[in-house]
GUTOR-258267 format. One line per field, with one value per residue (C-alpha): residue in one letter; chain; x, z, y; residue number from 0. Coordinates in Angstrom, 1 decimal. Each point is the difference from the previous one (the first is absolute). Layout:
<pts>
residu: a ... $
chaine: A ... $
c1: X ... $
c3: Z ... $
c2: Y ... $
num: NUM ... $
</pts>
This chain:
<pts>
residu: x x x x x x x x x x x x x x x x x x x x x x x x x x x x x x x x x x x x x x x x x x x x x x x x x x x x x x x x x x x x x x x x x x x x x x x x x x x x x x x x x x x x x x x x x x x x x x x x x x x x x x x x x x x x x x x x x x x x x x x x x x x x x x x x x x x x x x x x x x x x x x x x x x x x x x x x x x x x x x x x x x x x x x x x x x x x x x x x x x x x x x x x x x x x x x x x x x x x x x x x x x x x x x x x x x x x x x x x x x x x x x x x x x x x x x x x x x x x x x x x x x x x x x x x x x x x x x x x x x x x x x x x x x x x x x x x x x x x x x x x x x x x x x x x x x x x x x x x x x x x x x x x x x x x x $
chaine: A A A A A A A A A A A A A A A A A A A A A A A A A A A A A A A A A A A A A A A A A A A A A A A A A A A A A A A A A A A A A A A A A A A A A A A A A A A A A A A A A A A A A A A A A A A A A A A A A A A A A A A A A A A A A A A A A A A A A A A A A A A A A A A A A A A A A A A A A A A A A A A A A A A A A A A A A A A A A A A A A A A A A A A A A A A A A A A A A A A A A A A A A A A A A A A A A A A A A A A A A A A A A A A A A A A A A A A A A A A A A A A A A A A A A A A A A A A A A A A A A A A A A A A A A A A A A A A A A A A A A A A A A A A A A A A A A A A A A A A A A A A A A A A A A A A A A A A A A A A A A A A A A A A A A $
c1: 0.0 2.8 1.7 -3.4 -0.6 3.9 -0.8 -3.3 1.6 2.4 -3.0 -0.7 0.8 -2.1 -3.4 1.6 0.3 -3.9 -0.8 1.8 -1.5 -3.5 0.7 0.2 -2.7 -1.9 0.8 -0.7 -3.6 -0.8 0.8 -1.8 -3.1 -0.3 1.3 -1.9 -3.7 -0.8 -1.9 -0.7 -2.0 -1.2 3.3 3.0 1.7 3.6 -1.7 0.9 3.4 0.2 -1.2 2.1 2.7 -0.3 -0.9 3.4 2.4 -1.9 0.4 3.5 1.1 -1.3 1.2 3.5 0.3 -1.0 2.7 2.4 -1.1 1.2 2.8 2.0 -0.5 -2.2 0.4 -3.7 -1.5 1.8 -1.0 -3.8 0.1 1.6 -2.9 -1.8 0.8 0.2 -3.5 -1.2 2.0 -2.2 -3.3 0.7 1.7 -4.1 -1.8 2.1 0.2 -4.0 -0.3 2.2 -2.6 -3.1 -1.6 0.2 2.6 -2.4 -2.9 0.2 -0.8 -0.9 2.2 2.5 2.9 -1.8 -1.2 4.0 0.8 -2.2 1.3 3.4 -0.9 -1.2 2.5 2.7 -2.0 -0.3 4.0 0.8 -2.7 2.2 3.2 -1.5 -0.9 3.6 1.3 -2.3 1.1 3.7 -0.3 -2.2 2.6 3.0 -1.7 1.5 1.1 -3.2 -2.6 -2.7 1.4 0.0 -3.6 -0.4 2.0 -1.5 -3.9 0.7 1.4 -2.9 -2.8 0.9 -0.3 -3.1 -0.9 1.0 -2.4 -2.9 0.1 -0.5 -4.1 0.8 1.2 -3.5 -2.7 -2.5 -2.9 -2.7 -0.6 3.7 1.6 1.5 3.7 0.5 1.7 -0.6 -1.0 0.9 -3.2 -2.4 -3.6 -0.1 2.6 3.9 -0.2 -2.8 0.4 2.7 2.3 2.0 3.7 -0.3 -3.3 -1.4 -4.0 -2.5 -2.7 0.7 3.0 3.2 2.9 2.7 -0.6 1.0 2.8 1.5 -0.1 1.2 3.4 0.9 0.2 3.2 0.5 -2.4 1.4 3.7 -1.1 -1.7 2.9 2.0 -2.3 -0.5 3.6 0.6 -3.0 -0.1 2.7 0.6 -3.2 -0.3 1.6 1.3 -2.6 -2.8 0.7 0.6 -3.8 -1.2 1.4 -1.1 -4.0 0.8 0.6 -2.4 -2.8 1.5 -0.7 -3.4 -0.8 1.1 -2.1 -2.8 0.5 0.3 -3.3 -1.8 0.8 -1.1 -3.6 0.3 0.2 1.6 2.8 -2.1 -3.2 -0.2 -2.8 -0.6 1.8 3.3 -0.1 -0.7 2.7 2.2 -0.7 0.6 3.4 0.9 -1.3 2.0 3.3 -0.7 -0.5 3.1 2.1 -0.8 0.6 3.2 0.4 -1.5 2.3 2.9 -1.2 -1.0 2.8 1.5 -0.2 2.7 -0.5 0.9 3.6 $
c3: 0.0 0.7 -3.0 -1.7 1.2 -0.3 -3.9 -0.1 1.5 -2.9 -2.4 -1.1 2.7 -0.6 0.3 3.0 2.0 -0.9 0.9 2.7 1.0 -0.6 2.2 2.9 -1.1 -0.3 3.8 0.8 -1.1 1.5 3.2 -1.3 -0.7 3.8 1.3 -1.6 0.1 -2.8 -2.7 -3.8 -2.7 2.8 0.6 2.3 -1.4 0.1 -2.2 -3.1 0.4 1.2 -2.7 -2.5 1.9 0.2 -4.3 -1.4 2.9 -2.3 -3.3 0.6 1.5 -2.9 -3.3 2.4 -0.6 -3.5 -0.8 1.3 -2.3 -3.2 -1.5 -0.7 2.0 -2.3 1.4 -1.7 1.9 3.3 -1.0 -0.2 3.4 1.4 -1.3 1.4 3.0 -0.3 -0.9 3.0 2.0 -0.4 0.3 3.7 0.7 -0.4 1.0 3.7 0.0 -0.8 3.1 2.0 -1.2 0.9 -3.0 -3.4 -3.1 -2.3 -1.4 1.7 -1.9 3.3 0.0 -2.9 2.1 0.5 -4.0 -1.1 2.3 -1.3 -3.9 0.9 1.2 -3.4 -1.9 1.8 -0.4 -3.9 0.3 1.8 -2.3 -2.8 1.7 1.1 -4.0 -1.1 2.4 -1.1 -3.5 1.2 2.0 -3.3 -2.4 2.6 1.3 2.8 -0.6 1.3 -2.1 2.3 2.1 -2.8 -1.3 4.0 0.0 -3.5 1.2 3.2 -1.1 -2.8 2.2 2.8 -2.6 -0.1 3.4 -0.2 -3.0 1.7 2.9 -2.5 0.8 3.4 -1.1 -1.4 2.4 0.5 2.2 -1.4 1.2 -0.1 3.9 -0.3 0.6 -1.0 -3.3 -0.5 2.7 0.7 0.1 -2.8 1.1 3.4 1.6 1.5 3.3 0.5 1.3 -1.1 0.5 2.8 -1.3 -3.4 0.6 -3.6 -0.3 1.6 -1.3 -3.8 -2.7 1.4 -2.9 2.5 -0.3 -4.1 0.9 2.6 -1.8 -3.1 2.1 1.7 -3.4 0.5 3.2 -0.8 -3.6 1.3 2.6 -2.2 -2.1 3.3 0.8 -3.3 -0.3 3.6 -0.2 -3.4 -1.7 -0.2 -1.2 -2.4 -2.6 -0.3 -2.9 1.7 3.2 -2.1 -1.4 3.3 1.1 -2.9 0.6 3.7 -1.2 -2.5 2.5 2.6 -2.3 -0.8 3.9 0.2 -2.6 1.5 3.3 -0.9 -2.3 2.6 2.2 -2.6 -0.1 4.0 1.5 3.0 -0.6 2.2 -1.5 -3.8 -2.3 -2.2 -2.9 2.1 1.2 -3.6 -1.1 2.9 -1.2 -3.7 1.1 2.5 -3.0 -2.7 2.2 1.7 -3.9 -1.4 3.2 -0.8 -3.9 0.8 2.1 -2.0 -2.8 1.9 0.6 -3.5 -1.4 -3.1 -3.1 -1.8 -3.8 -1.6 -1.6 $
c2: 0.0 2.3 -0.8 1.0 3.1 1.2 -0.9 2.1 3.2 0.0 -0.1 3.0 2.6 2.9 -2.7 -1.8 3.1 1.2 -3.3 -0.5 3.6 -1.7 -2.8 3.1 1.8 -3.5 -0.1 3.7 -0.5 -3.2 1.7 3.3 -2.5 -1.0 3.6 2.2 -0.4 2.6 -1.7 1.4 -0.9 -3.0 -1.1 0.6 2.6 -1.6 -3.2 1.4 0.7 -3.5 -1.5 1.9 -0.4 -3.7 0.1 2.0 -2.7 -2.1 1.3 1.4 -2.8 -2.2 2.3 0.0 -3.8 0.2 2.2 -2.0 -2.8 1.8 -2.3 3.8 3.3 3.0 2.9 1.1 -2.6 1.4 3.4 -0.8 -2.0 3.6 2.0 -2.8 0.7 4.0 -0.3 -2.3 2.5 3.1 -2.7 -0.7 3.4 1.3 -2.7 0.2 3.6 0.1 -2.5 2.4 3.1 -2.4 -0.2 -2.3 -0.4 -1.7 1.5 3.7 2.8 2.3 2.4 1.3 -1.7 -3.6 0.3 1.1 -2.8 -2.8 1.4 -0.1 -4.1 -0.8 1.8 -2.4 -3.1 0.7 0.3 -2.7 -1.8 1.0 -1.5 -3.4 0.0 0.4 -2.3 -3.0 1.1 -0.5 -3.3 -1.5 1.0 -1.3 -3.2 -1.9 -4.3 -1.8 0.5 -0.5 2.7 2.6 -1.1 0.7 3.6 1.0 -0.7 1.1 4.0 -0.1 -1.2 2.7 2.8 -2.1 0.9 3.8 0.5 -1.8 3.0 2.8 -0.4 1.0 3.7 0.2 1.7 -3.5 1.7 1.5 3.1 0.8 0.6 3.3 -0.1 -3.5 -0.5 -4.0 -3.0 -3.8 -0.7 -0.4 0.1 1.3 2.4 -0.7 -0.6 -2.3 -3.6 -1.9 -3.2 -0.3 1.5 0.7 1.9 -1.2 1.3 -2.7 1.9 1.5 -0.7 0.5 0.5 -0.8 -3.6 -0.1 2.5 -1.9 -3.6 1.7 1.7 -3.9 -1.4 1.3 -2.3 -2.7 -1.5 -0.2 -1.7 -2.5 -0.4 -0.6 -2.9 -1.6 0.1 -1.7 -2.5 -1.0 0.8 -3.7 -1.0 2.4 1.5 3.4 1.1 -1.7 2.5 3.0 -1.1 -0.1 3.2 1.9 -1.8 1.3 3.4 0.0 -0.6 1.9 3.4 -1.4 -0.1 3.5 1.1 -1.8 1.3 3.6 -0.7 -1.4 3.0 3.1 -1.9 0.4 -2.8 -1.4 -2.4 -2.8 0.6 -0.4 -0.3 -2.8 1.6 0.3 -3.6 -1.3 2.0 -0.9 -3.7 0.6 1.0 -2.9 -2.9 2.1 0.1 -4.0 -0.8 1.6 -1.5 -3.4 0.1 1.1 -2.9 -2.4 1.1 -0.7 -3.4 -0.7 -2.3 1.8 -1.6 -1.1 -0.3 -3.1 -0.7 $
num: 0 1 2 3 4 5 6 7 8 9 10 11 12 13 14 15 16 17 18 19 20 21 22 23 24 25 26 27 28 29 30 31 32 33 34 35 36 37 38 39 40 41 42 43 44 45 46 47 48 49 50 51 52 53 54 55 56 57 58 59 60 61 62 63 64 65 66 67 68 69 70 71 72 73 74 75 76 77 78 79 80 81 82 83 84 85 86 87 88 89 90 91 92 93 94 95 96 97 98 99 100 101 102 103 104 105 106 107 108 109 110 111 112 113 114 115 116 117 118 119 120 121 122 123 124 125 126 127 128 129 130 131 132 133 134 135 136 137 138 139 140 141 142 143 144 145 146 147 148 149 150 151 152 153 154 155 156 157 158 159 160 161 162 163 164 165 166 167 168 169 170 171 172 173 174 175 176 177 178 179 180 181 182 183 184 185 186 187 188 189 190 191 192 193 194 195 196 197 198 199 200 201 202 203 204 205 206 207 208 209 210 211 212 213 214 215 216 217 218 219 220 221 222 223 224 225 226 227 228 229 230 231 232 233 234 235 236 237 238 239 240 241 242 243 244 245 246 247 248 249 250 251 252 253 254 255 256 257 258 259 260 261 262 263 264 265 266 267 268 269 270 271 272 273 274 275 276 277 278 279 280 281 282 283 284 285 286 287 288 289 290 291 292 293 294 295 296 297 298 299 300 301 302 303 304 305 306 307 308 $
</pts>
């Protein structure tokens, strides 16, 4: 483990120390969660620092270690991963310094300071947007040994852009009247702030486009992880195409569920209670992906055939 982490910190530095910085803040708000009994928008107002905290040790973390994969060093790649994290930067420097003011990042259009604020949010997501874009460029066009990893790195980066896009409803006022001052909502339906999930907070009431955005942004985690494990458990039993066909059915379905998710949320409804048209769709998607799966298996285990001499 020590030997791991010693490795990490030489990763790329200028991520390591903003995550390492997360970590902190991570902690910070945990104990701001308990501490401080304030609560906005219907949760504690130290919760969203938390959870973004907890989301770019995550993502930094993860685009640190996919760096480090690249069979040569590109110095464009390095640059985008330092915007990257320029970018993230100025994200948490107003979301914590909103917290410290009392009110929220996201959404607040009260004032001519909270509206500059919330601008100046989305003009750094669209950058870093912009970077994460270039680097999945780089790492497709410089892909690492093992295949399965790099169908794994190049679905992963793509699918994550994915999950930015998906959030773009959310800048979009959703309530009908309009609330004055706020400039978009989570919620789709019924206003932010309303009951919830334990942690994440996601709507139990309306559509919440959270849920889409935040499956979308793990692909990132999720599909090397898969490749990790199809690697470990069956790389003897199957072949190295057959798992780069499973990955890429994985990753195919895995942006169809985030589509689905963010769909089922702009027609308002909560994650645990779809309709009828959500479930069959939900099922359509599970036979389509349990179908491709096992023709790639069964192709594997299909003897070939050998033409005659």
């Amino acid at each position: 483990m020590t030997t791991t982490l010693r490795r990490a910190a030489h990763w790329h530095r200028p991520m390591m120390v903003f995550v390492s910085a997360m970590a902190v803040l991570a902690v910070v708000s945990a104990v701001g969660i308990v501490a401080d009994s304030r609560v906005l928008t219907g949760a504690p107002i130290w919760l969203k620092p938390f959870k973004f905290a907890v989301s770019f040790v995550l993502y930094g973390t993860t685009l640190a270690w996919m760096l480090s994969l690249l069979p040569r060093r590109s110095r464009i790649a390095e640059w985008a991963v330092t915007v990257i994290v320029a970018m993230s930067v100025v994200e948490m420097v107003v979301i914590v310094g909103q917290v410290l003011r009392g009110t929220t990042s996201h959404f607040n259009a009260t004032t001519p300071l909270n509206s500059t604020l919330f601008q100046v949010m989305g003009e750094a997501i669209m950058v870093l947007f912009t970077a994460h874009l270039v680097l999945g460029i780089v790492v497709v066009r410089r892909p690492i040994a093992d295949r399965v990893g790099r169908y794994a790195v190049g679905l992963g980066l793509g699918l994550t852009l994915l999950g930015m896009l998906v959030a773009v409803p959310m800048v979009v006022p959703s309530q009908e009247p309009a609330i004055e001052g706020i400039a978009g909502a989570h919620s789709v339906g019924v206003p932010d702030g309303g009951p919830g999930l334990p942690l994440v907070g996601w709507s139990t009431t309306g559509g919440d486009l959270r849920i889409g955005h935040f499956v979308g942004l793990h692909a990132l985690q999720v599909l090397p992880i898969l490749a990790i494990l199809l690697n470990r458990f069956l790389g003897a039993r199957l072949d190295e195409p057959t798992r780069v066909r499973l990955l890429v059915v994985a990753g195919g379905a895995y942006g169809v569920l985030t589509m689905l998710l963010t769909w089922q949320a702009l027609r308002g409804q909560p994650l645990l209670r779809p309709d009828a048209l959500t479930l069959a769709a939900g099922a359509a998607l599970l036979v389509a992906a349990g179908t491709a799966g096992g023709r790639v298996l069964a192709r594997q285990r299909r003897p070939e055939l050998v033409p005659a001499a």
